[in-house]
KEFI-540713 format. One record per residue (C-alpha): y, x, z. Coordinates in steps of 0.02 Angstrom, whole numbers, padded with zeros to 5 digits, always signed. Each point is the difference from the previous one (the first is absolute). Example, Ala and Ser with C-alpha at 12.3 -4.5 7.8 and 13.67 -1.06 7.14 Angstrom:
-00225+00615+00390 +00172+00069-00033 
***
This chain:
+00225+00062-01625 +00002-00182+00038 +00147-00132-00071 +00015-00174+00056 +00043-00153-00113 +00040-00173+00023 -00033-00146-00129 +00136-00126-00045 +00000-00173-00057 -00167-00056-00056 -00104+00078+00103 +00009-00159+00113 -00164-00119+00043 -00072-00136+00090 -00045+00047+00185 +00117+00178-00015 +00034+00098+00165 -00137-00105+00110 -00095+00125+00028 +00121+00113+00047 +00068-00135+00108 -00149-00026+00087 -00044+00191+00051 +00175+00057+00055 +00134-00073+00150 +00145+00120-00100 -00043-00098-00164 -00010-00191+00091 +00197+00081+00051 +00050+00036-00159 -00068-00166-00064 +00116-00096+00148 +00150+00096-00049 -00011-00029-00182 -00021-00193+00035 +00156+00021+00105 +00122+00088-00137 -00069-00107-00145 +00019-00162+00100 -00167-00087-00066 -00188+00030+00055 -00033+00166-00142 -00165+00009+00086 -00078-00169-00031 +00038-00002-00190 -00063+00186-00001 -00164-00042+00096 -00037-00200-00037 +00120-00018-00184 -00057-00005-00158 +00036+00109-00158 +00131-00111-00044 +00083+00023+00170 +00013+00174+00012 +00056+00008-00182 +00186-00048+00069 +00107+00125-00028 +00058-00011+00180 -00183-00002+00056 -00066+00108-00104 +00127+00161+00050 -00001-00006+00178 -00202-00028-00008 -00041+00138-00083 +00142+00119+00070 -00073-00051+00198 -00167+00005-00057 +00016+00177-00035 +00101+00048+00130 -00137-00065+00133 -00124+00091-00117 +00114+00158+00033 -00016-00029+00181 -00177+00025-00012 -00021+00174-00038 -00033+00082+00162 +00091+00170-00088 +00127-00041-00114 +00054+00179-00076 +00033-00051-00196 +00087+00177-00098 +00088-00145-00097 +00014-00188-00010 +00026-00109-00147 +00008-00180-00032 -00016-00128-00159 +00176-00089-00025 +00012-00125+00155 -00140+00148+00098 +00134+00107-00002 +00045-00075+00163 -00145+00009+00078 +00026+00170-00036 +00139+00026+00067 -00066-00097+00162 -00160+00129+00010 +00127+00162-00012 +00110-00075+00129 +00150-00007-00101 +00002-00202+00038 -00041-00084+00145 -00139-00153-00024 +00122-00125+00049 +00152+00091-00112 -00145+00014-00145 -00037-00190+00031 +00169-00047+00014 +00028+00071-00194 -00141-00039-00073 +00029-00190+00022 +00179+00002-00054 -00086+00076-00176 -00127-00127+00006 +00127-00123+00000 +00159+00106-00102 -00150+00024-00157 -00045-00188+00017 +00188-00042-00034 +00045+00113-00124 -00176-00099-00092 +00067-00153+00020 +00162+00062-00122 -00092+00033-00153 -00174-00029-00065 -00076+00168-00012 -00183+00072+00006 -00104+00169+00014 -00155+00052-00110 -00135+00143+00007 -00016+00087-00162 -00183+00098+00003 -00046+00141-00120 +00162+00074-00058 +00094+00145+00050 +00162-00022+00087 +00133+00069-00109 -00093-00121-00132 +00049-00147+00137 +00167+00080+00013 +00044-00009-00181 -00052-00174-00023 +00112-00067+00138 +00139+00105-00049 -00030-00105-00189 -00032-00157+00071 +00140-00121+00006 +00058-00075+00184 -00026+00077+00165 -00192+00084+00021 -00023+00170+00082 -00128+00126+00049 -00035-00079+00196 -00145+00074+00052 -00088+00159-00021 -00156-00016+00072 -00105+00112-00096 -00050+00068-00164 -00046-00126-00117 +00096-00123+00092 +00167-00039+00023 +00088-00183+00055 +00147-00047-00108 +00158-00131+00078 +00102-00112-00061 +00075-00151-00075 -00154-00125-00045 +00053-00001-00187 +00031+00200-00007 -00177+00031+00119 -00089-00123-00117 +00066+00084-00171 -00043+00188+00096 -00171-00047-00003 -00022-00053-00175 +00068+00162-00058 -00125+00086+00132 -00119-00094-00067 +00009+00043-00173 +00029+00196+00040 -00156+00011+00059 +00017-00060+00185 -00198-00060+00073 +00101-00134+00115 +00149-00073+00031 +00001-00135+00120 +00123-00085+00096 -00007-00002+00168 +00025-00131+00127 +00140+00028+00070 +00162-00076+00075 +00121+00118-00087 +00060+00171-00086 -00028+00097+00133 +00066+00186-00017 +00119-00045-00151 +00192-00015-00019 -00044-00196+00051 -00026+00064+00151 +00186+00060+00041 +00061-00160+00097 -00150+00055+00127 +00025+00167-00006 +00213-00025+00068 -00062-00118+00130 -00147+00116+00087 +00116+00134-00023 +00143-00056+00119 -00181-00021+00113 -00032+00181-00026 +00146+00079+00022 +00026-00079+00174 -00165+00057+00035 -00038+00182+00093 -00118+00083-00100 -00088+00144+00113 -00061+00179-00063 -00191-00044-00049 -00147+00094+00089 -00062+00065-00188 +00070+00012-00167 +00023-00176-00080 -00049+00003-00223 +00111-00158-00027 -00002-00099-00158 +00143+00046-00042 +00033+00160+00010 -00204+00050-00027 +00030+00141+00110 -00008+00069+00192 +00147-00075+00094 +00067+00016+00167 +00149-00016+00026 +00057-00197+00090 +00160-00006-00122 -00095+00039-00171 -00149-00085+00061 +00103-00184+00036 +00095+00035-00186 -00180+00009-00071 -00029-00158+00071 +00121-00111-00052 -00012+00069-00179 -00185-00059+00011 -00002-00175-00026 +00092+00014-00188 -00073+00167-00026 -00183+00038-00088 -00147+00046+00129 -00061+00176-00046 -00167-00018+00080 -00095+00108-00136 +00146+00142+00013 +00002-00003+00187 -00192+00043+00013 +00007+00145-00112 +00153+00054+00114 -00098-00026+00132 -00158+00103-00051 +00117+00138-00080 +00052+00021+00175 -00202+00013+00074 -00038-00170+00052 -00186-00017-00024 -00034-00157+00094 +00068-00154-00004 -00022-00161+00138 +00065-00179-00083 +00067-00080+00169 +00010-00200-00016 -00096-00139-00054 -00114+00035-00181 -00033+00163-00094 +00115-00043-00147 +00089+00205+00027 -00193+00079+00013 -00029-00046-00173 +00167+00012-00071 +00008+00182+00089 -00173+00058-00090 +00044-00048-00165 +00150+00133+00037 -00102+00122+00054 -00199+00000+00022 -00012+00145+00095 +00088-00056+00150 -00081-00106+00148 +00057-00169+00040 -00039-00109+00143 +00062-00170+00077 +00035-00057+00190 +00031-00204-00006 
***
């Protein structure tokens, strides 16, 4: 059985969604209307900007969210059993399974682009990868550690991205560090993304949400959140807003998945960043990318 999942921020390059540009008149539309709702020229920076220009927040989001989208478009039979996304590929998600339309998907995803940008702007605050410990070692040492620094992202075994205030991510990684930790690195990054320092973001794109009509999607949807099959609109949209201060359970939702038969797995967007991270979860599945 086949699941679909869809990369968030970072999986954006140079050049992203040309190709697909080029082969498909649906895609060029897409493209247009995206232009339209974010009210400056997303396809330029995406296909002639440099790293540096798609590393704006409100770049970066909408880039990677229409990228994959347009990817989406280009499976001639789309029949995932589930869908899944990382963080802000949640939405494209939720676009693929028909619970959003493109333009309502678009529509949100810039007004977190720009609600996570603000809510950076209020306090200094950071993210960092801890490699090579196990997570409820992570947990305890941000549980000790003075200041604001959480468990953000669980990606996979072995590696888990902490978020925080810069003095409280910084002191995190000493003590992971010295219990044993092969990396901890801080990452370069505008903010603490899924943290408590996200709340001002998370009331603002939740007024967005709630106005928004969230359909009944075509397939089960494993949200970061929850980490399980939902489908029901109401629970899916609470799931949602929770997201942005909540940790992403990539690692649990995988094993949910494959408890529940999935066997194959397509990464749909830009890079293969969910491939690996997806293997080191399981080795025995299959992975494969459309970009």
């Amino acid at each position: 059985m086949k699941a679909y999942v869809f990369p968030g921020q970072g999986a954006q390059f140079p050049g992203m969604g040309k190709d697909l540009y080029d082969k498909s008149a649906v895609v060029k539309g897409l493209f247009d209307q995206a232009n339209q709702i974010l009210g400056f020229d997303l396809k330029k920076i995406m296909f002639d900007g440099t790293e540096t220009d798609l590393k704006q927040t409100n770049v970066t989001q909408p880039a990677v969210f229409l990228h994959s989208v347009a990817a989406a478009q280009m499976i001639e039979t789309f029949e995932p059993v589930a869908v899944a996304g990382h963080s802000l590929g949640e939405f494209s998600a939720l676009v693929a399974a028909n619970v959003l339309s493109f333009e309502e998907g678009m529509q949100l995803v810039a007004q977190r682009a720009l609600a996570m940008q603000e809510a950076c702007e209020i306090q200094p605050s950071t993210m960092a990868a801890i490699l090579g410990l196990s997570d409820s070692m992570v947990e305890e040492i941000c549980a000790a550690t003075e200041g604001i620094v959480v468990p953000a992202n669980y990606n996979c075994p072995g590696q888990l991205v902490i978020s925080g205030e810069v003095a409280a991510v910084e002191k995190a990684c000493e003590a992971a560090k010295a219990a044993g930790a092969k990396r901890a690195l801080i990452l370069p990054v505008g903010g603490a993304f899924h943290s408590p320092l996200m709340e001002p973001a998370r009331e603002k794109l939740q007024h967005a949400i709630e106005k928004t009509h969230f359909m009944e999607p075509l397939c089960p949807i494993f949200q970061n959140v929850s980490t399980t099959a939902i489908r029901e609109p109401e629970t899916i949209k609470k799931n949602l807003i929770q997201q942005l201060t909540a940790p992403v359970k990539w690692t649990q939702s995988i094993e949910n998945m494959i408890s529940e038969g999935i066997t194959d797995f397509l990464e749909v967007g830009p890079g293969k960043t969910l491939q690996g991270l997806i293997r080191k979860i399981n080795a025995n599945v299959n992975t494969a990318g459309i970009s």
